[in-house]
C-alpha positions, 0 to 999 in steps of 0.5 A, a space after each residue: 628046880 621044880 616050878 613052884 620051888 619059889 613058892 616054898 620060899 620065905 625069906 631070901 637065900 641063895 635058893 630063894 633070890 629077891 629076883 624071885 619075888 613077884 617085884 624082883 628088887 627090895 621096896 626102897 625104904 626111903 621112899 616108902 617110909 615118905 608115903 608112910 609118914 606122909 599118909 599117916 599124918 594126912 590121916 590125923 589130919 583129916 581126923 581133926 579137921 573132919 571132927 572140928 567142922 562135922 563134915 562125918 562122911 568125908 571124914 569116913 571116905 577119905 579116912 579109910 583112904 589114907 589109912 589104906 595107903 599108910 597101912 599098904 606103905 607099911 607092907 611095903 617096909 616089911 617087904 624092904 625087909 624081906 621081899 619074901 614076906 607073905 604079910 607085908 605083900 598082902 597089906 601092900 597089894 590089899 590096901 594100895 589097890 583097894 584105898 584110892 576106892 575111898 578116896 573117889 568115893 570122898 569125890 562123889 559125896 563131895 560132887 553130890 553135895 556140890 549138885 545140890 547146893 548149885 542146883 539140882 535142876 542143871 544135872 541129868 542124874 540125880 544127885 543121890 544116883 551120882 553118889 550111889 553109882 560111884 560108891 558102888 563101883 568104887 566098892 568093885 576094887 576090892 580084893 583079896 591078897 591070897 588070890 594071885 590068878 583069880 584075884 588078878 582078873 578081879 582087881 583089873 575089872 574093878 579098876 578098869 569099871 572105876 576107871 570107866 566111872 569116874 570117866 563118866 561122871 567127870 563128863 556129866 559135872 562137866 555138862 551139869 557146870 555148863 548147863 549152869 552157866 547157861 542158865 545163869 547167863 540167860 539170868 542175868 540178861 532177864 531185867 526181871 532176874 531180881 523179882 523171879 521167886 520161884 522155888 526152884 531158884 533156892 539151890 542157885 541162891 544159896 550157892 551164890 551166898 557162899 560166893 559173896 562170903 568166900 568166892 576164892 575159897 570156892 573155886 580153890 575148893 573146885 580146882 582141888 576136887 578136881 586135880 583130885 579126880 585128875 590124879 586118882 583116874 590116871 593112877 587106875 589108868 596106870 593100874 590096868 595095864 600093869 595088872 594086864 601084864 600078870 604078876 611079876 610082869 616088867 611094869 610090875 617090877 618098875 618101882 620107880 613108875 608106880 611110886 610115881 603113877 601111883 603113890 605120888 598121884 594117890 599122894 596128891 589127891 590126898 593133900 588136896 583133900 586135906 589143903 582144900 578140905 570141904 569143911 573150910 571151902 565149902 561150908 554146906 557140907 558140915 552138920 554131919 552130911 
């Protein structure tokens, strides 16, 4: 049988088996009708609440998130029904690799603003620098289905530069929260904390307002951006070797781990977006910014 025989396949026979496929078995349709449905109710979900409380961008980011993973999961079904199917791979592969971009595009907007209501002072990047940078790499992921050589080292450069990203600048908010509580520390032991006016003390001030109205909003709201941020890196941590191996390699073709390295973790950071949505917790983030 010649060695691109398969290539000539479009549907399965006894010449063309589903251990053929770049996958080898047929998309459980239980589990990936779950992450359809359950990305296209997040997706009306963060329509509506990111309308109500005019919070634009992340409506936009993590939109365009979910509705990747909704789209990708659907390629997915079409797949369950033929794994032959060049349209339901190239909506899967497209989309499921390239929508957790935007879902960490959603973390750096919402860092950037978190920067500069907490005090921009306490960061060594500028706000605008940590947004843009992350937005860029994140931009890195995109692919293209129709390349499988090319494409494949593509996708691992963007994933592996995303992956590095969000490494670094999940080290920088840790300085910038520890620079802060220094400073806040060294606040409160000055008898003269109270009568400082300094212009520069704006940013802190506000952020202590939307402690004394809601501080456990607040710090829900931090602990979900960051189980968010926790979730997205390991599932581009999972990507980089399963891509390394090649199409059609053994981690490729473990359906069970991705959906759990993948769809699960891509999956919770979407529902913590949602649950701890920014519009609610943190209010500095509405008028459309």
């Amino acid at each position: 049988m010649p060695k691109n025989y398969y290539d000539l396949c479009t549907s399965v026979t006894p010449d063309c088996p589903v251990s053929g496929t770049l996958y080898g078995y047929y998309p459980n349709l239980g589990a990936n009708a779950f992450f359809a449905a359950l990305f296209g109710l997040l997706l009306i979900a963060q329509l509506i609440i990111g309308t109500w409380t005019r919070t634009w961008t992340f409506m936009l980011a993590v939109g365009l998130g979910v509705f990747g993973e909704m789209t990708g999961y659907i390629g997915r079904l079409i797949m369950h029904q033929n794994p032959w199917s060049d349209t339901g791979f190239e909506m899967q592969i497209c989309c499921l690799v390239l929508a957790p971009s935007f879902l960490a595009a959603g973390i750096y907007l919402t860092l950037k603003h978190m920067v500069l209501y907490c005090g921009p002072e306490y960061s060594r990047l500028k706000a605008k620098w940590q947004l843009g940078g992350g937005v860029a790499a994140s931009a890195k992921n995109s692919t293209n289905g129709a390349l499988l050589t090319a494409g494949d080292a593509l996708i691992i450069a963007g994933i592996a530069l995303q992956s590095v990203t969000m490494s670094v600048c999940g080290l920088l908010v840790l300085d910038f929260f520890l620079s802060r509580r220094r400073a806040r520390t060294n606040q409160l032991k000055s008898e003269t904390e109270l009568e400082v006016t300094d212009q520069s003390l704006e940013a802190p001030r506000l952020l202590n307002d939307v402690h004394t109205r809601s501080p456990l909003r607040f710090r829900i709201f931090c602990w979900a951006i960051g189980f968010a941020f926790l979730t997205i890196l390991i599932r581009c941590i999972y990507r980089i070797p399963e891509m390394a191996g090649g199409w059609g390699n053994p981690r490729m073709r473990d359906e069970n781990v991705f959906l759990g390295l993948d769809g699960t973790m891509v999956a919770l950071a979407s529902i913590a977006f949602t649950v701890a949505h920014p519009g609610f917790m943190f209010p500095p983030m509405r008028k459309g910014r």
